[in-house]
N, C-alpha and C positions, 0 to 999 in steps of 0.2 A: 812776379807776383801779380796777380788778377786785380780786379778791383774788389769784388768779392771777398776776396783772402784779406786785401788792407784792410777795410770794412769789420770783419769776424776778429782782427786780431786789434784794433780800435777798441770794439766792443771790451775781450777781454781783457785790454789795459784798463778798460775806464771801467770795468769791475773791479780788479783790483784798489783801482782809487776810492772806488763808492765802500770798498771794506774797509778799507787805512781810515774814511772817513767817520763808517762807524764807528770804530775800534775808539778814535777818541770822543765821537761823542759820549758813549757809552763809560769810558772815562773821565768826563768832565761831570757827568751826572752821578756816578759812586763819588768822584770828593766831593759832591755836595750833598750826601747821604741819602742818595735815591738807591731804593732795591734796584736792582737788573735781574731779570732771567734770565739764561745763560741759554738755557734751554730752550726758550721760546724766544730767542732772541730775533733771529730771521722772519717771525711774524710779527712780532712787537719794536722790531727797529724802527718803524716813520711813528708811531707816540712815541718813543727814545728820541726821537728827531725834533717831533713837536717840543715835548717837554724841554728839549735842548735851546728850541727857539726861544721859546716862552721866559727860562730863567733867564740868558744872556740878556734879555729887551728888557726885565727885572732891575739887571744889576747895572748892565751899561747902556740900557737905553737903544742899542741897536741889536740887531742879530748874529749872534755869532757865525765868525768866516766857516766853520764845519758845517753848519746846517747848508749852506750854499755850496760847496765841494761836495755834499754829498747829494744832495738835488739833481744837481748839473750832471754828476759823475751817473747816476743812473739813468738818467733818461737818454743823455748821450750813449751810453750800453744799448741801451733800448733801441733807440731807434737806428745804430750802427747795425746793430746786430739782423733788425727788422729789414732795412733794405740792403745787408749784405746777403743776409739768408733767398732774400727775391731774387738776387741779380743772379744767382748761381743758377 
């Protein structure tokens, strides 16, 4: 395997995490009876994310562990994906 190849399949792991990530934030916020789009989810997940922030510092004072899993998960995509795509 290249370095390229580990890089691209990084990237699609830590996609995967950034979706499990949203999946509960987006869950955390319907039990606390926020609408969700379902539809427009993919453009409205980072305000689902904010929003997400914003209650948890609300209730406990800190931020919730999902908003930082899903932060971290995407840019780590991001930026795997960016220099595995150059190195090829």
């Amino acid at each position: 395997m290249t370095a390229s190849t580990g890089l691209i399949t990084i990237a699609f792991v830590s996609l995967g995490w950034g979706i499990v990530s949203s999946i509960m934030i987006v869950s955390y916020l319907k039990q606390r009876g926020i609408k969700i789009n379902f539809f427009l989810l993919r453009m409205l997940i980072i305000k689902y994310a904010n929003q997400y922030r914003t209650i948890t510092r609300e209730e406990t004072g800190r931020t919730g562990p999902w908003f930082y899993s899903f932060v971290a998960a995407m840019n780590l995509a991001l930026v795997s994906a960016i220099v595995g795509l150059v190195m090829r």
